[in-house]
C-alpha positions as a Markdown table, in Angstrom:
| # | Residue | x | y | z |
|---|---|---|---|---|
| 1 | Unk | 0.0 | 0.0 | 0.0 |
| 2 | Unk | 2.6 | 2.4 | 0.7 |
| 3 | Unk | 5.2 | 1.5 | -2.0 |
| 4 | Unk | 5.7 | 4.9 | -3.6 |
| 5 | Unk | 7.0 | 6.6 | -0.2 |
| 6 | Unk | 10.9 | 5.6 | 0.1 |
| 7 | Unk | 11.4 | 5.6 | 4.3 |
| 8 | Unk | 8.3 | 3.5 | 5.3 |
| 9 | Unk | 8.7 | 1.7 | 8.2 |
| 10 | Unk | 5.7 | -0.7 | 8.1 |
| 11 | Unk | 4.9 | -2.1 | 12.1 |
| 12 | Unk | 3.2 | -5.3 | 13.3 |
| 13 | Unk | 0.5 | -4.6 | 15.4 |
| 14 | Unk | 1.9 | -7.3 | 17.5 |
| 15 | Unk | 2.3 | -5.5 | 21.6 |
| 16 | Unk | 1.2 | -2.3 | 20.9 |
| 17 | Unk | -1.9 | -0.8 | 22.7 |
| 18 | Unk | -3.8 | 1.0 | 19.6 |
| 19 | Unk | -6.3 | 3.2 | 20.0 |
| 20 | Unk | -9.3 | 3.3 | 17.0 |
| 21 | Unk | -10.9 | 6.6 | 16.3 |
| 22 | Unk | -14.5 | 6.2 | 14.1 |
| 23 | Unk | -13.6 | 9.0 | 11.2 |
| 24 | Unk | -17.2 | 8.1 | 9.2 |
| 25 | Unk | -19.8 | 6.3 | 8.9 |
| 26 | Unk | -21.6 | 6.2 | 5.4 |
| 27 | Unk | -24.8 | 4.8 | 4.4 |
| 28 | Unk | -24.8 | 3.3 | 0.8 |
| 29 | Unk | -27.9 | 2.5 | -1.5 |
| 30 | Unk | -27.8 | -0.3 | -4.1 |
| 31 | Unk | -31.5 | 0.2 | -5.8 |
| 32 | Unk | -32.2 | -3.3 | -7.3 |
| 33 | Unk | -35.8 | -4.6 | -8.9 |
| 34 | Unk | -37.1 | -5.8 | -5.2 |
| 35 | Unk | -36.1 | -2.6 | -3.9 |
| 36 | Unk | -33.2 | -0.8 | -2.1 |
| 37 | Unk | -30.9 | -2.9 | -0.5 |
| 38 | Unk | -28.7 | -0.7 | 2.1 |
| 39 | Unk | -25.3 | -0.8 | 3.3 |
| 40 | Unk | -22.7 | 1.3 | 5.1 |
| 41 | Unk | -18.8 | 1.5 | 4.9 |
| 42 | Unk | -16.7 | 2.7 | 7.7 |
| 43 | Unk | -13.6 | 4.5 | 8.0 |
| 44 | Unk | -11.6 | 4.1 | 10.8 |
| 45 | Unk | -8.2 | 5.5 | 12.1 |
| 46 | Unk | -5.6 | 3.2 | 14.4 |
| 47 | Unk | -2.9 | 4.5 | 16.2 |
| 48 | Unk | -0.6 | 3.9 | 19.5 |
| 49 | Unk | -0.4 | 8.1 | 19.8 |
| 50 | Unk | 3.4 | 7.3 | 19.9 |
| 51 | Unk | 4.1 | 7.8 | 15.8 |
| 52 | Unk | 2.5 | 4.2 | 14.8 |
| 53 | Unk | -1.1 | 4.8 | 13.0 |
| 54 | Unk | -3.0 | 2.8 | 10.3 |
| 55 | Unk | -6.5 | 3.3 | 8.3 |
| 56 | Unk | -8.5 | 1.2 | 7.2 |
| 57 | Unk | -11.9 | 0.7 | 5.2 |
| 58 | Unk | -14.7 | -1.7 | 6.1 |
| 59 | Unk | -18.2 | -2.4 | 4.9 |
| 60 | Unk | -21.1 | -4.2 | 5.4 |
| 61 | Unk | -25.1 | -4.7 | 6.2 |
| 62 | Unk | -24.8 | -3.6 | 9.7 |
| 63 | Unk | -22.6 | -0.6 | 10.8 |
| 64 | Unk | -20.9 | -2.8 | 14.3 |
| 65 | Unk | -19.4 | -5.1 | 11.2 |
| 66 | Unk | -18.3 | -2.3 | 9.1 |
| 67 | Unk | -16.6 | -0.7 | 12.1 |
| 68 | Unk | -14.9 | -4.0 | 13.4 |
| 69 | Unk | -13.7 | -5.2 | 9.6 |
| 70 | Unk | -12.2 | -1.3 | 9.0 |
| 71 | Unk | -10.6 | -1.8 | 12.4 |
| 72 | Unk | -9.2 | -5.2 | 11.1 |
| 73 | Unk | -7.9 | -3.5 | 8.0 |
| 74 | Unk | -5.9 | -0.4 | 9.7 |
| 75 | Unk | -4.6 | -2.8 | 12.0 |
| 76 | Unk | -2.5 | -4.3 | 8.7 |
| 77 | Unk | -1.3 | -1.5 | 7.7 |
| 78 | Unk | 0.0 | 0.4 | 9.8 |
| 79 | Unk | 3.2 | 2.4 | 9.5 |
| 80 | Unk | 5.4 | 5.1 | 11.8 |
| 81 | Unk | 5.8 | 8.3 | 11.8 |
| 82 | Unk | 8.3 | 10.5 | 13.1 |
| 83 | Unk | 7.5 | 12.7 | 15.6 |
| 84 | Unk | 9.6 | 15.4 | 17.1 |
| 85 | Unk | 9.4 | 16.6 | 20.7 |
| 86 | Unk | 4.9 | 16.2 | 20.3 |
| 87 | Unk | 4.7 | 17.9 | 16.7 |
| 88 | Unk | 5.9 | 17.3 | 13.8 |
| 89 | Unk | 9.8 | 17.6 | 12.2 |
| 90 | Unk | 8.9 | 20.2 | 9.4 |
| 91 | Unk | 5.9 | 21.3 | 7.3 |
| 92 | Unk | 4.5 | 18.7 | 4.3 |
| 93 | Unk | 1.8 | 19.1 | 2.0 |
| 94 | Unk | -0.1 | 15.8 | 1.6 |
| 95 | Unk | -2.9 | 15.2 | -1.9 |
| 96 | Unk | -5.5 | 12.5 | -2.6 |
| 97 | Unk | -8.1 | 12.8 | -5.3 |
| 98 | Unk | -9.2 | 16.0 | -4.8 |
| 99 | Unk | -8.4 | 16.4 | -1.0 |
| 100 | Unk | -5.6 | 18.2 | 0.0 |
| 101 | Unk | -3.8 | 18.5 | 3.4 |
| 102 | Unk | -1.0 | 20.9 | 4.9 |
| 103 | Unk | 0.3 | 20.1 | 8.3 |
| 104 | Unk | 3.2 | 22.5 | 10.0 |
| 105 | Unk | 4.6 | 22.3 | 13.3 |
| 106 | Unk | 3.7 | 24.6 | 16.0 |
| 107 | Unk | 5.6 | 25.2 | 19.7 |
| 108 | Unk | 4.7 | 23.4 | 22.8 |
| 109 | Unk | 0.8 | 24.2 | 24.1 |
| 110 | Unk | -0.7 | 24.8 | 20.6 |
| 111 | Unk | -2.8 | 22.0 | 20.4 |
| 112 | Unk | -3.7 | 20.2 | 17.6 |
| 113 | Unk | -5.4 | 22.8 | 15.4 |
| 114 | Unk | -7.6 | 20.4 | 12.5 |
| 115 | Unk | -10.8 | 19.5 | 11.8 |
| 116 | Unk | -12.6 | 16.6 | 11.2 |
| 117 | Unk | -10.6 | 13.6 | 9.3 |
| 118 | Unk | -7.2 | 15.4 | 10.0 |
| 119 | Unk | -7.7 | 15.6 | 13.4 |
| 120 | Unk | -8.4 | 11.8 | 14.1 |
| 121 | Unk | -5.7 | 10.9 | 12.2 |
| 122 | Unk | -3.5 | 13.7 | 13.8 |
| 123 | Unk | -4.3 | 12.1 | 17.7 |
| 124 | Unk | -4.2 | 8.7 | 16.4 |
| 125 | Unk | -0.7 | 9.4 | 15.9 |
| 126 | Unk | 0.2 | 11.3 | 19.1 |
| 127 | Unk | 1.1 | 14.3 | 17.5 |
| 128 | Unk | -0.3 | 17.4 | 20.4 |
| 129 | Unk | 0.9 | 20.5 | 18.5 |
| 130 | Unk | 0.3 | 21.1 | 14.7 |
| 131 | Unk | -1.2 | 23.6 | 12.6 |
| 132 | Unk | -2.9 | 21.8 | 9.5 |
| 133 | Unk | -5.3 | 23.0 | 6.8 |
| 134 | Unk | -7.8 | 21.2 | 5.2 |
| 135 | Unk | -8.5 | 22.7 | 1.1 |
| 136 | Unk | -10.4 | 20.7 | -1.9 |
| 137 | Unk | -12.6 | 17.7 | -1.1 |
| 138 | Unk | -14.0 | 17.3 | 2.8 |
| 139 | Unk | -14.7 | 13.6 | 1.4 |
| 140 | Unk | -13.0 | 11.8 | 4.9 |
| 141 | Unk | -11.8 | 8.8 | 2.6 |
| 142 | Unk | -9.9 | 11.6 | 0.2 |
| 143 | Unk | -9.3 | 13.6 | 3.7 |
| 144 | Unk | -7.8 | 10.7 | 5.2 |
| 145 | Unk | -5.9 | 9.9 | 2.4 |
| 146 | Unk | -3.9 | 12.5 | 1.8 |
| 147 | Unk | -3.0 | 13.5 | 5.8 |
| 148 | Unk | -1.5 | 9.8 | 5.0 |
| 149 | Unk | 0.3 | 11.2 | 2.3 |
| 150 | Unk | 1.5 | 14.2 | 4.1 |
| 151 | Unk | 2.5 | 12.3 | 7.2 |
| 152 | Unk | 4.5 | 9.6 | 5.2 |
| 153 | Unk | 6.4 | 12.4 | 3.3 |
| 154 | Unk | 7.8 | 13.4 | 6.9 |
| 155 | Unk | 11.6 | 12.3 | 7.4 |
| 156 | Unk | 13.5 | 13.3 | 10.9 |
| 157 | Unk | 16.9 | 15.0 | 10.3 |
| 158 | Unk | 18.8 | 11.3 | 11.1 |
| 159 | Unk | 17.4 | 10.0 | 8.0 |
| 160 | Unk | 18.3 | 13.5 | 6.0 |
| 161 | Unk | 21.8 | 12.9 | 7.3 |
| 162 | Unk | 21.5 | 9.3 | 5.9 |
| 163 | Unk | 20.6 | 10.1 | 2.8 |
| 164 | Unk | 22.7 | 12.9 | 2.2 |
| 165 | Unk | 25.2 | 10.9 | 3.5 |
| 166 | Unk | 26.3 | 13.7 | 5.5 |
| 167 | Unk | 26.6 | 14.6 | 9.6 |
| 168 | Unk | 23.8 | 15.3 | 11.5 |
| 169 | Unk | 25.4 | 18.5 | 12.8 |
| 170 | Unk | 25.9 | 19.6 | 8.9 |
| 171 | Unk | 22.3 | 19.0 | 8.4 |
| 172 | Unk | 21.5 | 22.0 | 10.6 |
| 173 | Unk | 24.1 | 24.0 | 10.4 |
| 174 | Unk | 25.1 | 23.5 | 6.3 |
């Protein structure tokens, strides 16, 4: 799922205490000849709100279902974050479909400043101070989506260093 991004590290949900946060609950419609037959599809966030979260997607005919198979689909894939100090390292622009997502750190006693989607995801993680802004699609799959995208964009400044193949000291002072 998360090929594209280059320093994913993926995490068994194996001894970790995670958390689920209910993002949305949608009711579908499939209108056949005896009627409408209804379902609903859930979207839920996992995290250990220490850098480890996962999403996930479930649906079914009953919403208790949908909720327990999306919470059985974040849980296997989930992936860490790094976090720096209860925010995040730098700034990151995050897209999906038409949603799109800006996160920025902010200092100690900000709070997390989101709405909706961002938000769960934000606190799933841990992350207490952030500034974020939510533009385009308010869709929470899109939303969800692309604050994924943003967050896995994220690298701390030992794997800059890496990288660059450089000290860590030269990463801040150039």
């Amino acid at each position: 799922m998360y090929q594209k991004y280059r320093n994913v590290e993926v995490v068994k949900p194996g001894g970790l205490e995670l958390k689920d946060r209910l993002v949305g609950v949608q009711r579908v419609t499939k209108v056949t000849k005896g009627g409408r037959a209804f379902g609903f599809s859930a979207i839920v966030v996992v995290g250990d709100e220490n850098g480890v979260v996962g999403q996930g997607l479930g649906k079914s005919k009953e919403v208790a279902t949908a909720i327990a198979k999306a919470i059985e689909d974040a849980k296997k894939n989930l992936v860490r974050i790094p976090l720096n100090k209860g925010t995040i390292p730098h700034e990151q622009k995050g897209k999906f479909g038409g949603a799109r997502v800006y996160i920025q750190p902010a200092s100690h006693g900000t709070g997390v400043i989101a709405g909706g989607a961002v938000r769960a995801v934000l606190e799933a993680v841990g992350v207490h101070d952030v500034l974020s802004k939510s533009q385009g699609s308010s869709n929470p799959h899109n939303v969800v989506k692309a604050t994924f995208d943003a967050l896995l964009q994220i690298r701390d400044a030992k794997t800059v260093a890496i990288q660059r193949g450089i000290s860590l000291e030269k990463v801040f002072k150039g």
